[in-house]
N, CA, C and O atoms as CSV, one atom per row, in Angstrom:
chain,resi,resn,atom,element,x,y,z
A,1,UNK,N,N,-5.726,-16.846,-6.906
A,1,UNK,CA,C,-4.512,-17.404,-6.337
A,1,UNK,C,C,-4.918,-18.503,-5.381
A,1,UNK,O,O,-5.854,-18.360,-4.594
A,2,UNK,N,N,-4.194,-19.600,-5.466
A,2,UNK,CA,C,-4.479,-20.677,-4.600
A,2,UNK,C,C,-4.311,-21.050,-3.571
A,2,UNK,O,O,-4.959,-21.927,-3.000
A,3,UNK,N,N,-3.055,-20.204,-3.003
A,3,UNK,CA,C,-2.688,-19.993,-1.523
A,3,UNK,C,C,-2.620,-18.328,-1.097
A,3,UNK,O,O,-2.886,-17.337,-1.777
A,4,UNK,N,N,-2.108,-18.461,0.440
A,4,UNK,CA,C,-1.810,-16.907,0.855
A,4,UNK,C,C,-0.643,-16.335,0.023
A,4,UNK,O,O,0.115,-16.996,-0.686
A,5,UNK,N,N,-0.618,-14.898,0.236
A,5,UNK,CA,C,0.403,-14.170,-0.340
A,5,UNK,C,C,0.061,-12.729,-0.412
A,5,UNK,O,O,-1.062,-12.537,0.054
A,6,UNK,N,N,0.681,-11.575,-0.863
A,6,UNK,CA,C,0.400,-10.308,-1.110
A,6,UNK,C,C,0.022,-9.608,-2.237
A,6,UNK,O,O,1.002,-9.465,-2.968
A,7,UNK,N,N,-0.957,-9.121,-2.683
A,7,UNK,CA,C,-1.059,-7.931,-3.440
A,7,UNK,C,C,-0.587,-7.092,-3.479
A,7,UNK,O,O,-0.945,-6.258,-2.647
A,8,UNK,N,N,0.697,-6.644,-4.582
A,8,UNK,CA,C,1.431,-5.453,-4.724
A,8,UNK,C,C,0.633,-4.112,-5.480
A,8,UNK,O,O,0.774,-2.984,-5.007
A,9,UNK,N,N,-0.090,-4.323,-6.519
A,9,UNK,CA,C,-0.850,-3.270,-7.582
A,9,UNK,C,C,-1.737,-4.067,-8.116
A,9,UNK,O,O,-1.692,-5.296,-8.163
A,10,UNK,N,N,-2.700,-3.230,-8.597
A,10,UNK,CA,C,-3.523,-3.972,-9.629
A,10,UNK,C,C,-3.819,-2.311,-10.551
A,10,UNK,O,O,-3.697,-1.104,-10.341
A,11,UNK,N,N,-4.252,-3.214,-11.599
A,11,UNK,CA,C,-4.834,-2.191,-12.962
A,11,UNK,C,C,-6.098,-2.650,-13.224
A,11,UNK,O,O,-6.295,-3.860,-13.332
A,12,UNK,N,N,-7.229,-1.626,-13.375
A,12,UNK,CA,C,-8.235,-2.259,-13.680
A,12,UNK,C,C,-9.068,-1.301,-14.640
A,12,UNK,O,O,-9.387,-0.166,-14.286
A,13,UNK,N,N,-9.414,-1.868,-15.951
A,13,UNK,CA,C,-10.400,-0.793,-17.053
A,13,UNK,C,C,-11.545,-1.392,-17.202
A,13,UNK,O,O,-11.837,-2.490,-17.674
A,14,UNK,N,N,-12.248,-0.430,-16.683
A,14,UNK,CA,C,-14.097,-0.503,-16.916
A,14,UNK,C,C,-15.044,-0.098,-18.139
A,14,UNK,O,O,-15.643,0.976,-18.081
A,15,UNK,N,N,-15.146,-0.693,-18.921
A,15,UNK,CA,C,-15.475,-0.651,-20.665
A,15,UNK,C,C,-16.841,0.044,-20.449
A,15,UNK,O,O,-17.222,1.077,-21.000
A,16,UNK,N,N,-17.513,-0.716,-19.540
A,16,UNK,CA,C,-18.679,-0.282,-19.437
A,16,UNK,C,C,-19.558,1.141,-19.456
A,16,UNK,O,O,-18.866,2.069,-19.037
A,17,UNK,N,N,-20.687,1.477,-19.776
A,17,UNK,CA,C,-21.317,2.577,-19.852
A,17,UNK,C,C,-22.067,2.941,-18.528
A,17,UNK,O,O,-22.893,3.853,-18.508
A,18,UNK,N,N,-21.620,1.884,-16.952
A,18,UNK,CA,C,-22.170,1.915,-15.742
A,18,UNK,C,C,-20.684,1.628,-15.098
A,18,UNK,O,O,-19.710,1.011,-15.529
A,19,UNK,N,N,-20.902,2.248,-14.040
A,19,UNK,CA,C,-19.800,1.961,-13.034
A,19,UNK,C,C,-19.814,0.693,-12.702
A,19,UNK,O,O,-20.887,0.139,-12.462
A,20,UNK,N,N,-18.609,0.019,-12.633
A,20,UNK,CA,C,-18.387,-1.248,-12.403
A,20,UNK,C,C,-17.584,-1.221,-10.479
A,20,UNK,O,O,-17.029,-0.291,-9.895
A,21,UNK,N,N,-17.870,-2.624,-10.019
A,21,UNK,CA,C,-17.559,-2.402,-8.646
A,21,UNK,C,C,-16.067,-3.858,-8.700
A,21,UNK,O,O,-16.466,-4.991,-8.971
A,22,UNK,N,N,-14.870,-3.712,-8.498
A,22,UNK,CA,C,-14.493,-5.058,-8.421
A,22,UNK,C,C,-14.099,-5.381,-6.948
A,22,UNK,O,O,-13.517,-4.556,-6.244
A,23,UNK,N,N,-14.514,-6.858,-6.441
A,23,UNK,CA,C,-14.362,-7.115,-5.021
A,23,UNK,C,C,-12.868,-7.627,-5.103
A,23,UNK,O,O,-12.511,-8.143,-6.162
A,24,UNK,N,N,-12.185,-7.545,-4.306
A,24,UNK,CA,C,-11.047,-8.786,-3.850
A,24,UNK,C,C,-11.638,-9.406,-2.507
A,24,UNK,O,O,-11.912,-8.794,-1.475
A,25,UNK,N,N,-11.738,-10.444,-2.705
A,25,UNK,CA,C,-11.722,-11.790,-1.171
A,25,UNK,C,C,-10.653,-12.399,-0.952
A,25,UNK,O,O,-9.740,-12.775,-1.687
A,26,UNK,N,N,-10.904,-12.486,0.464
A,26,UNK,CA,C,-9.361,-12.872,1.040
A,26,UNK,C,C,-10.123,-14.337,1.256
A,26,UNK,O,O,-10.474,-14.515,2.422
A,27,UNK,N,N,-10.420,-15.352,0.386
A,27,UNK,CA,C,-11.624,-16.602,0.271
A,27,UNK,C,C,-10.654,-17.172,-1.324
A,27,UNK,O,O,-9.909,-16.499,-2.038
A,28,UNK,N,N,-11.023,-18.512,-1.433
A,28,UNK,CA,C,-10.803,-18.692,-2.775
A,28,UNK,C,C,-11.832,-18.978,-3.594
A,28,UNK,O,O,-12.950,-18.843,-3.098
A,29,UNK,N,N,-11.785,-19.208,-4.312
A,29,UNK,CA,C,-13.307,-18.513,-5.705
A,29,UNK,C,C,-13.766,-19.513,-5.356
A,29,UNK,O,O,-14.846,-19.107,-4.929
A,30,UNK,N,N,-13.769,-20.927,-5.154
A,30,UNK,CA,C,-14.815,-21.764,-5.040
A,30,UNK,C,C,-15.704,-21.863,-3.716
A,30,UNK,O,O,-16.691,-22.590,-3.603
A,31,UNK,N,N,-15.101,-20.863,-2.559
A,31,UNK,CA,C,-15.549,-20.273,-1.700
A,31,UNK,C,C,-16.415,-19.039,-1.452
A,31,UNK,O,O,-16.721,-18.628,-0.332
A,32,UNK,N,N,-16.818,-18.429,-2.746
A,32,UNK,CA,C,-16.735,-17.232,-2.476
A,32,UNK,C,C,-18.455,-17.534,-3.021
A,32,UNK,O,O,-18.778,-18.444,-3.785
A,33,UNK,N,N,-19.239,-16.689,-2.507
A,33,UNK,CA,C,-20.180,-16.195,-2.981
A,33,UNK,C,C,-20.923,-14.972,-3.644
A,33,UNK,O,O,-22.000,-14.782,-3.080
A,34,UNK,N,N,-20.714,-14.221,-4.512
A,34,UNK,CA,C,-20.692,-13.045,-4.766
A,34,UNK,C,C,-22.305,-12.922,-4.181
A,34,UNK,O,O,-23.275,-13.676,-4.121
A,35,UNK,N,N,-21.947,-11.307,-3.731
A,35,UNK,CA,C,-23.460,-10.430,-3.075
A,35,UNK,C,C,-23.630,-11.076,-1.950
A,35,UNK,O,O,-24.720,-10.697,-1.521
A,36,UNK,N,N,-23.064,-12.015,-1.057
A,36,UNK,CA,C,-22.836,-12.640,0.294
A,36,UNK,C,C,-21.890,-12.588,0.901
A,36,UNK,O,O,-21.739,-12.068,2.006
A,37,UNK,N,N,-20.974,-13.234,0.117
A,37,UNK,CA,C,-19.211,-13.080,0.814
A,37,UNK,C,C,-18.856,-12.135,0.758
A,37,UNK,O,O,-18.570,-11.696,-0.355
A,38,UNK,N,N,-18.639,-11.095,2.248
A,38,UNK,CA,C,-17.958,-9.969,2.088
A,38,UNK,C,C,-16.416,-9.896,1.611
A,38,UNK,O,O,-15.520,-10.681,1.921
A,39,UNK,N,N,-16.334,-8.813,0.817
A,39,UNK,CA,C,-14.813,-9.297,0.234
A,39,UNK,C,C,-13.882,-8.277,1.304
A,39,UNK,O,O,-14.392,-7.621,2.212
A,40,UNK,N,N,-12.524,-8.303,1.004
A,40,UNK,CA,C,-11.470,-7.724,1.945
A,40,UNK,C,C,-11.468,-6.601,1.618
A,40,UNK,O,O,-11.105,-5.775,2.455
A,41,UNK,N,N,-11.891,-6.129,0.217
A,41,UNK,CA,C,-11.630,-4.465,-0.275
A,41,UNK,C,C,-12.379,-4.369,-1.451
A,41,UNK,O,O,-12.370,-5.422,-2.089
A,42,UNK,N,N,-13.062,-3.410,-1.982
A,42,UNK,CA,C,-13.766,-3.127,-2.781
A,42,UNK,C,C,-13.424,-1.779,-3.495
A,42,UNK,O,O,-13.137,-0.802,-2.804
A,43,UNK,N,N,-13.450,-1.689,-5.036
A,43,UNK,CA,C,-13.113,-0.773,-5.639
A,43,UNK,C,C,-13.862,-0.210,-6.196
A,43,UNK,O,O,-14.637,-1.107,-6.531
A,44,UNK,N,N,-14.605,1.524,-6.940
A,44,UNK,CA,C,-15.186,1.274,-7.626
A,44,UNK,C,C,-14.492,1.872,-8.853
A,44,UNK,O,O,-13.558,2.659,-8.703
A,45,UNK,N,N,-14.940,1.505,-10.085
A,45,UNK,CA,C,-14.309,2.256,-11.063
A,45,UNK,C,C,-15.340,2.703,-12.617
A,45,UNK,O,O,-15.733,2.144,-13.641
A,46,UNK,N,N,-15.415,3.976,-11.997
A,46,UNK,CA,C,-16.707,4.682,-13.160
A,46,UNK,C,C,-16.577,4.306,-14.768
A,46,UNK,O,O,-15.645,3.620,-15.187
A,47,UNK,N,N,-17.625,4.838,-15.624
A,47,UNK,CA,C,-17.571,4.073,-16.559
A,47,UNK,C,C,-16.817,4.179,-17.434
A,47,UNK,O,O,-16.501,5.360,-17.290
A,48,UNK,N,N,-16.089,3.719,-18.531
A,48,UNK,CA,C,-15.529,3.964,-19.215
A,48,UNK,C,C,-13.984,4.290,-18.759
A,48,UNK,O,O,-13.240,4.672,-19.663
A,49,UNK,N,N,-13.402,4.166,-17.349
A,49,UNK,CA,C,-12.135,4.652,-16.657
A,49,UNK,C,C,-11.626,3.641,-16.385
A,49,UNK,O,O,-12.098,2.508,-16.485
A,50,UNK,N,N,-10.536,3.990,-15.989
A,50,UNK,CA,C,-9.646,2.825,-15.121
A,50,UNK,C,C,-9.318,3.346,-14.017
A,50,UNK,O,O,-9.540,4.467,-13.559
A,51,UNK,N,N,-8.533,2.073,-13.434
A,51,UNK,CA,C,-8.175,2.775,-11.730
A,51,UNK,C,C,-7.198,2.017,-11.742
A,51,UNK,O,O,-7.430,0.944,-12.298
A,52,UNK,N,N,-5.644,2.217,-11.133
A,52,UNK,CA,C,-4.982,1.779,-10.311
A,52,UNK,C,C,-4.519,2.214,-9.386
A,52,UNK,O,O,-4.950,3.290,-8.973
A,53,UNK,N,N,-3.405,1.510,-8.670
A,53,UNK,CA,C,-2.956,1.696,-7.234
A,53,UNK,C,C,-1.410,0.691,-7.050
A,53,UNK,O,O,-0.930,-0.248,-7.685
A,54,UNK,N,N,-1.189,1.110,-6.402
A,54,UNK,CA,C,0.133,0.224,-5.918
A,54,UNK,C,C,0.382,0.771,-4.227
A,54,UNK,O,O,0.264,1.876,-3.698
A,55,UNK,N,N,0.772,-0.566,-3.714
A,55,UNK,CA,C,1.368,-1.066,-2.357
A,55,UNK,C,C,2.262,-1.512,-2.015
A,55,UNK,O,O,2.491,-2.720,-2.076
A,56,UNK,N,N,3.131,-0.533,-1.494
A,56,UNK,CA,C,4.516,-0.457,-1.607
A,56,UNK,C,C,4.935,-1.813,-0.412
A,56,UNK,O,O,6.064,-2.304,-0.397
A,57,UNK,N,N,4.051,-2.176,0.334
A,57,UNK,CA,C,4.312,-3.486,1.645
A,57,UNK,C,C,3.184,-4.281,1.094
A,57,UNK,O,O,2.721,-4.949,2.018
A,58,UNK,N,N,2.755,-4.426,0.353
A,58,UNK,CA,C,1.480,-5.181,-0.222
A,58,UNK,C,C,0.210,-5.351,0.862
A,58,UNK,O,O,0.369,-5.042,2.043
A,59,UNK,N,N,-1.093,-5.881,0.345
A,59,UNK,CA,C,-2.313,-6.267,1.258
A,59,UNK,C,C,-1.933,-7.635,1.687
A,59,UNK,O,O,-1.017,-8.073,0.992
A,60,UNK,N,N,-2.451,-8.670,2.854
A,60,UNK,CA,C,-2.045,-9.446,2.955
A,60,UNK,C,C,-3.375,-9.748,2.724
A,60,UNK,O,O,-4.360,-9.056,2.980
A,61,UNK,N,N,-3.307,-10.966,2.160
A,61,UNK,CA,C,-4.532,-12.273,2.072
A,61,UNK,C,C,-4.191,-13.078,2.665
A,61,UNK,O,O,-3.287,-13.677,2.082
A,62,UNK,N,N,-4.559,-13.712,4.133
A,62,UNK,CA,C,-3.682,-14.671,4.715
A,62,UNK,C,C,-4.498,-16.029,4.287
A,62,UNK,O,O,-3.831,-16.821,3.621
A,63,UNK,N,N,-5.206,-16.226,4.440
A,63,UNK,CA,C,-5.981,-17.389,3.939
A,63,UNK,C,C,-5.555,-18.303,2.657
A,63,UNK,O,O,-4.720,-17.982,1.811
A,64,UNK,N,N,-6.365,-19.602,2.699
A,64,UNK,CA,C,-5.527,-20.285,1.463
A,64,UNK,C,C,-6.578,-20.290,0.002
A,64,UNK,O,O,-7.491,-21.034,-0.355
A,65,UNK,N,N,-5.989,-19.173,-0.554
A,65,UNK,CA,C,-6.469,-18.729,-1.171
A,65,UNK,C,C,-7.548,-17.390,-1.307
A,65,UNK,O,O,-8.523,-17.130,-0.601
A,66,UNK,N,N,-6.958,-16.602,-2.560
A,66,UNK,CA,C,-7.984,-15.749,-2.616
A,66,UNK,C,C,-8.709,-15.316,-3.995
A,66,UNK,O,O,-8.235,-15.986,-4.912
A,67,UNK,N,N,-9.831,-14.300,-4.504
A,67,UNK,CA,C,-9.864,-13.931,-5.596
A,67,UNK,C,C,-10.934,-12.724,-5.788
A,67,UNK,O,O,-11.424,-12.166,-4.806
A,68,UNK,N,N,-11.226,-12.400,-6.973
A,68,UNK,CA,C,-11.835,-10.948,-7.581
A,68,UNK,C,C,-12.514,-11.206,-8.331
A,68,UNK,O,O,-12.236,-11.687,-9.430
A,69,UNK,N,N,-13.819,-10.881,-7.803
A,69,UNK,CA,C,-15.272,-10.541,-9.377
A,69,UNK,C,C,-15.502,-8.941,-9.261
A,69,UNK,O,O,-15.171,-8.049,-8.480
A,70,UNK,N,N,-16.333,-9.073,-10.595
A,70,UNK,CA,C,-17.102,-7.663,-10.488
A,70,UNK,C,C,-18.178,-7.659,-11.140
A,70,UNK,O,O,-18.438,-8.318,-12.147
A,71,UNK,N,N,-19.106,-6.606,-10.355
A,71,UNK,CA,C,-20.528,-6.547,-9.899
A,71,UNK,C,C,-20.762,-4.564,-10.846
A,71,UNK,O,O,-20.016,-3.681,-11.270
A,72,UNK,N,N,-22.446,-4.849,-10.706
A,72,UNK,CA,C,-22.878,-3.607,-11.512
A,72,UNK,C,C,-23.216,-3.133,-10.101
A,72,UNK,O,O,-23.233,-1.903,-10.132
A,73,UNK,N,N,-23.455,-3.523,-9.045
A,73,UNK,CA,C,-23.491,-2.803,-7.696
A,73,UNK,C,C,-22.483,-3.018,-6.350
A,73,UNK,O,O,-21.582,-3.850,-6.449
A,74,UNK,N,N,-22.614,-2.412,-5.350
A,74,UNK,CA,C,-21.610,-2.455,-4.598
A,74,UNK,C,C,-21.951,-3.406,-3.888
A,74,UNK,O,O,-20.937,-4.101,-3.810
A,75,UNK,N,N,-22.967,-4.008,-3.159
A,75,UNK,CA,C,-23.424,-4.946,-3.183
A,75,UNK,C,C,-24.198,-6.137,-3.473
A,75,UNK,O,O,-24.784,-6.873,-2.680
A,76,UNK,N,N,-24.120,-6.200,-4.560
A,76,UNK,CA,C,-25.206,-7.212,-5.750
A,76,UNK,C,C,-24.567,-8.169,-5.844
A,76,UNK,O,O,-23.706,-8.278,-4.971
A,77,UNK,N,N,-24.652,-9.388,-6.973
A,77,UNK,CA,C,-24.098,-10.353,-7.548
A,77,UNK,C,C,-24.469,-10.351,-9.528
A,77,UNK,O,O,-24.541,-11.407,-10.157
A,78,UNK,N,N,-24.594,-9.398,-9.979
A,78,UNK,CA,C,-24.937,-9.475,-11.176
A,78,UNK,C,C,-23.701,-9.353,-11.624
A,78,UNK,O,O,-23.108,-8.830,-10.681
A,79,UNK,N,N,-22.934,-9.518,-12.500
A,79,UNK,CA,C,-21.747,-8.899,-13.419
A,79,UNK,C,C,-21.660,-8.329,-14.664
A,79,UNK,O,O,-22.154,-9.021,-15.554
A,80,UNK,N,N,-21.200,-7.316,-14.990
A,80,UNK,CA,C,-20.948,-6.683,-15.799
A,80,UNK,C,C,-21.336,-7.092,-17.298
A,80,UNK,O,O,-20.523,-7.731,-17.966
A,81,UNK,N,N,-22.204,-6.834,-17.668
A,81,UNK,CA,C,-22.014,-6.896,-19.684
A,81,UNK,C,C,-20.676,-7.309,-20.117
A,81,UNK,O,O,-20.444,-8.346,-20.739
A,82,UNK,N,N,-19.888,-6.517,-19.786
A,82,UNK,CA,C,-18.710,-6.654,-20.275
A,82,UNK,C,C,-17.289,-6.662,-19.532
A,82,UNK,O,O,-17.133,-5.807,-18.661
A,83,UNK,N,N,-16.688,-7.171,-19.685
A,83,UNK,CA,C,-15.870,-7.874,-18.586
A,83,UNK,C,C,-14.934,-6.550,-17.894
A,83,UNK,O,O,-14.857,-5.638,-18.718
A,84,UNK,N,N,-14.481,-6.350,-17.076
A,84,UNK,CA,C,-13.488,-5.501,-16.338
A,84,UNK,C,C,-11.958,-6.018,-16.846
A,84,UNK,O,O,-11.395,-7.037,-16.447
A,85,UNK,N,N,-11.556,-5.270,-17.604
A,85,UNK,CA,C,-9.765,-5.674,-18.127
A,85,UNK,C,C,-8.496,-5.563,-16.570
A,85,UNK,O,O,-7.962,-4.532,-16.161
A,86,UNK,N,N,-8.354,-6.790,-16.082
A,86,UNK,CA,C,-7.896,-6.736,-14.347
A,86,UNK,C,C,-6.288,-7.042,-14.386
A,86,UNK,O,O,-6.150,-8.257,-14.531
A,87,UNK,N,N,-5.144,-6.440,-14.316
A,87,UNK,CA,C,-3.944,-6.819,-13.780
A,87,UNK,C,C,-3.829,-6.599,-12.596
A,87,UNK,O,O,-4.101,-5.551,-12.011
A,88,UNK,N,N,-3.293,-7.874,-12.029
A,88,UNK,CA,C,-2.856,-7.850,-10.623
A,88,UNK,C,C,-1.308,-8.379,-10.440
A,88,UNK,O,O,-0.778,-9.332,-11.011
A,89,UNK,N,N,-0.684,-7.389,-9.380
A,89,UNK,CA,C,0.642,-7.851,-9.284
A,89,UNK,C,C,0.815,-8.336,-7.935
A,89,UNK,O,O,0.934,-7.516,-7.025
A,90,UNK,N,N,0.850,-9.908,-7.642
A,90,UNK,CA,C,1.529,-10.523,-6.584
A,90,UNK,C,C,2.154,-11.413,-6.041
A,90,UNK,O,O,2.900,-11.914,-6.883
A,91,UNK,N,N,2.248,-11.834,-5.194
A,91,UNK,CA,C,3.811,-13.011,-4.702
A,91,UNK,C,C,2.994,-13.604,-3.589
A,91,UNK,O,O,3.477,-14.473,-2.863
């Protein structure tokens, strides 16, 4: 996302045969450094599972701009074999 705004839910499926980690940064991606830039919240989601959640007042990202990778560690920068399937719902 290119400016501020809220995160209401996200959905996220981890294909993988390793736990996958996905960051959100309250940064925008051309800002962001994965395995440096600490992100605002971190998820993890074991292998082969999914995870969601919903926020009934949403997270705020106040900054201009924000965004989400994912990593084979909680703090690394490698990414996944295979991609993390990510819906996010926000305004």
């Amino acid at each position: 996302k290119a400016s501020a705004g809220q995160l209401y839910a996200y959905f996220a499926f981890n294909p993988e045969a390793a736990t996958t980690f996905v960051h959100f940064y309250n940064t925008a991606a051309a800002s962001v450094t994965v395995g440096t830039t600490n992100p605002l919240f971190t998820i993890q989601i074991p292998a082969g599972s999914a995870a969601n959640l919903a926020f009934p007042y949403g997270v705020l990202f106040s900054n201009a701009g924000w965004s989400v990778a994912a990593t084979t560690t909680a703090g690394g920068n490698t990414a996944p074999s295979t991609g993390v399937s990510l819906e996010v719902w926000y305004a």
